[in-house]
C-alpha positions as a Markdown table, in Angstrom:
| # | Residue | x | y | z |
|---|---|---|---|---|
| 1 | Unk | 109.4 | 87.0 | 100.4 |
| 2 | Unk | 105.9 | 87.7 | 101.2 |
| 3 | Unk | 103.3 | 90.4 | 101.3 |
| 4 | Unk | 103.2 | 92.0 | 104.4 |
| 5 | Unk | 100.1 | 94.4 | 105.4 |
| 6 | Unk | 99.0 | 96.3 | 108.1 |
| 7 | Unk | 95.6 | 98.3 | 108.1 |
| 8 | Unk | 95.0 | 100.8 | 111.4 |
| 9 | Unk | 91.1 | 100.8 | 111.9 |
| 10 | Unk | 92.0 | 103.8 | 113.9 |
| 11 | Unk | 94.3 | 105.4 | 111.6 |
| 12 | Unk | 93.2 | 108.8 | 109.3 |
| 13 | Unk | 94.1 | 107.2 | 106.5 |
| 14 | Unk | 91.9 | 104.9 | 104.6 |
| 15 | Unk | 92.1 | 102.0 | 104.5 |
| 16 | Unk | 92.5 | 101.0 | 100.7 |
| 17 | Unk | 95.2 | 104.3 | 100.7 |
| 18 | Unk | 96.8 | 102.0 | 103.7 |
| 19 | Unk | 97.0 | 99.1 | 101.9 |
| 20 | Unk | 98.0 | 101.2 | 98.2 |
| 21 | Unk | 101.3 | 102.6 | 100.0 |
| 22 | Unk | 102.4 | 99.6 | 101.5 |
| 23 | Unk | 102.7 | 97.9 | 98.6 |
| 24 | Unk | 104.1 | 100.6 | 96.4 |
| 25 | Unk | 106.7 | 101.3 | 99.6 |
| 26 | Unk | 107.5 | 97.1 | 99.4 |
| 27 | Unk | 107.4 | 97.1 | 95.8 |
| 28 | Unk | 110.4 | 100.3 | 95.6 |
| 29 | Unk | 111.9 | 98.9 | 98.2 |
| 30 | Unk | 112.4 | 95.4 | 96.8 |
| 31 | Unk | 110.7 | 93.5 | 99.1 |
| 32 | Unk | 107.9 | 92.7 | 96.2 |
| 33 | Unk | 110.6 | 91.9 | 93.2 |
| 34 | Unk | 109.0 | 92.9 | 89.4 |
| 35 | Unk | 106.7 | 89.9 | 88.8 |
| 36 | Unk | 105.5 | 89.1 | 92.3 |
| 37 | Unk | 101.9 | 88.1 | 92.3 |
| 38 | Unk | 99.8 | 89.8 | 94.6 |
| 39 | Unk | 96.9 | 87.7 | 96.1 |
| 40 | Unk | 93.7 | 87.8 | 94.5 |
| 41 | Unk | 91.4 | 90.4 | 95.6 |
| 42 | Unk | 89.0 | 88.8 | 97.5 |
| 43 | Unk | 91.8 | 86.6 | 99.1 |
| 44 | Unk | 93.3 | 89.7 | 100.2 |
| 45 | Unk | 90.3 | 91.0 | 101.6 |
| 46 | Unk | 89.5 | 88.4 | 103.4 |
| 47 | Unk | 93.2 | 87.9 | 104.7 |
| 48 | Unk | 93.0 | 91.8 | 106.2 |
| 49 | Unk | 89.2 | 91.5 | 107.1 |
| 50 | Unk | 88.3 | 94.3 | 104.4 |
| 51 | Unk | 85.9 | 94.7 | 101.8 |
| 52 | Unk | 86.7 | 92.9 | 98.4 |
| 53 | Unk | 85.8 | 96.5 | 96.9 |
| 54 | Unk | 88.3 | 98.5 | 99.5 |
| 55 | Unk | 91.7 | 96.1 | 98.0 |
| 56 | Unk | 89.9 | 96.0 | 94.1 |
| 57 | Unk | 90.2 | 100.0 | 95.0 |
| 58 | Unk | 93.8 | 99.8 | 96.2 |
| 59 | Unk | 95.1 | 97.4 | 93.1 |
| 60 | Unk | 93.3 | 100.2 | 90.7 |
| 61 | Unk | 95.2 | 102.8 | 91.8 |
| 62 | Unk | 98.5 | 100.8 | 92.1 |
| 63 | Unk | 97.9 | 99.9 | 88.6 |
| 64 | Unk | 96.9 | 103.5 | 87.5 |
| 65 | Unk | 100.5 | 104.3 | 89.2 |
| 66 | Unk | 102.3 | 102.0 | 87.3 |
| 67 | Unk | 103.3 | 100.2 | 90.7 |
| 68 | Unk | 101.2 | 96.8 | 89.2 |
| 69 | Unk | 100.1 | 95.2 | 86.3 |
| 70 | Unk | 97.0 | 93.5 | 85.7 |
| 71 | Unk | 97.6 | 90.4 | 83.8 |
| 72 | Unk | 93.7 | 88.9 | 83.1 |
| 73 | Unk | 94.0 | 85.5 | 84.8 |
| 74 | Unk | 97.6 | 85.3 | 85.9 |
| 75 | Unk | 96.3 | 88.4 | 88.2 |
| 76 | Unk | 98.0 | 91.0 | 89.3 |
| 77 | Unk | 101.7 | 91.5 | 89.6 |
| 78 | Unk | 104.0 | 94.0 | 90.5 |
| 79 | Unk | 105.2 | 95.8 | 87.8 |
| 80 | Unk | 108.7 | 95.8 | 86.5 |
| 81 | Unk | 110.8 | 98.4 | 88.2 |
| 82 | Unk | 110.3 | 102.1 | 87.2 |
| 83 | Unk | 108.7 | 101.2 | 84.0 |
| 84 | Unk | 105.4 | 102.6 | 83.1 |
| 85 | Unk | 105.5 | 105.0 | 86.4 |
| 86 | Unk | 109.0 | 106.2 | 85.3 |
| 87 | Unk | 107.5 | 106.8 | 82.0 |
| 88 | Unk | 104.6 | 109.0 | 83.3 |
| 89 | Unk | 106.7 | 110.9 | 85.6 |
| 90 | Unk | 108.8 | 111.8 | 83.0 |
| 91 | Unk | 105.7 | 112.5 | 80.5 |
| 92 | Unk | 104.8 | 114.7 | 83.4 |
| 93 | Unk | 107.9 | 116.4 | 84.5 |
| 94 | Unk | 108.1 | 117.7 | 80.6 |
| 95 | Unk | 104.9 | 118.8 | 80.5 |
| 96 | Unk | 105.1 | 120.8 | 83.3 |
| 97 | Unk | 108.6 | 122.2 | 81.8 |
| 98 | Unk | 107.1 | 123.2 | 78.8 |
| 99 | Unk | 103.8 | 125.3 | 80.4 |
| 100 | Unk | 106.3 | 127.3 | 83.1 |
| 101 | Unk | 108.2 | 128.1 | 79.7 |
| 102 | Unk | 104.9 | 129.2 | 78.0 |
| 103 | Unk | 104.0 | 131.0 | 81.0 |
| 104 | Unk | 107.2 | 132.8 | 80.8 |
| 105 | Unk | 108.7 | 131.7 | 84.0 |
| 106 | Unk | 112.7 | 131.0 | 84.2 |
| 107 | Unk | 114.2 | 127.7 | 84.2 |
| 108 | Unk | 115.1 | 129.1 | 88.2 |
| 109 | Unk | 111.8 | 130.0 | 88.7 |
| 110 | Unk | 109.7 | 126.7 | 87.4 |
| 111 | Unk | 112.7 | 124.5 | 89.5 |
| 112 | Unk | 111.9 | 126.3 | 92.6 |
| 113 | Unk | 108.0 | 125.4 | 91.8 |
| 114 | Unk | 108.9 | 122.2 | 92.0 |
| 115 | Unk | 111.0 | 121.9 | 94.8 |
| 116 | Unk | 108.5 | 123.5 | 97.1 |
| 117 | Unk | 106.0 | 121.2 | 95.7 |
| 118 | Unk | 108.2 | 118.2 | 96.5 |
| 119 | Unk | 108.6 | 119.1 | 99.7 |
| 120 | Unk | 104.9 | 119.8 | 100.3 |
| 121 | Unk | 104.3 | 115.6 | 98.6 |
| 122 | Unk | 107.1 | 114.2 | 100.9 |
| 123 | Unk | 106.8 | 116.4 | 103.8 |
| 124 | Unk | 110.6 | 117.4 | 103.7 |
């Protein structure tokens, strides 16, 4: 199992959001396994041909996402399976419950929100 990246210079994306969903997409999927240690920054960078601060961007917000954890000089590895980003989602998902309720919209009403806003995110 390895790391396997692809940035489009010509795609609309950018590329450190490039390089942030293909590892989260490996790291769901099981191609990265909980504990796999990502190459170091600069290593990556240089591997791909990007700027040390356009992966140090991507790793951030993997690690903001709960996708990776940042482990001082073991570096940075992906993150046990649905831990902290289940956590947050869930944090999230009950916050959001409780404000439609204060805002007086049915339990029907605040699931449809959501639905529609799924498929806006995952272009369903």
């Amino acid at each position: 199992m390895s790391l396997k990246i692809a940035v489009d210079a010509a795609s609309a994306l950018a590329p450190y959001e490039q390089l942030r969903a293909q590892i989260a997409e490996q790291a769901r999927s099981g191609a990265l396994p909980a504990g796999y240690r990502l190459p170091t920054v600069r290593g990556l960078a240089q591997e791909l041909g990007l700027a040390a601060n356009t992966v140090a961007k991507a790793y951030r917000a993997l690690e903001a996402d709960g996708v990776v954890e940042t482990r001082g000089r073991h570096g940075t590895v992906v993150a046990a399976a649905g831990d902290s980003a289940h956590r947050e989602a869930a944090a999230t998902a009950l916050a959001y419950a409780e404000r439609a309720r204060r805002l007086g919209l049915d339990a029907g009403e605040a699931r449809a929100l959501v639905e529609d806003a799924l498929r806006t995110a995952y272009g369903d």
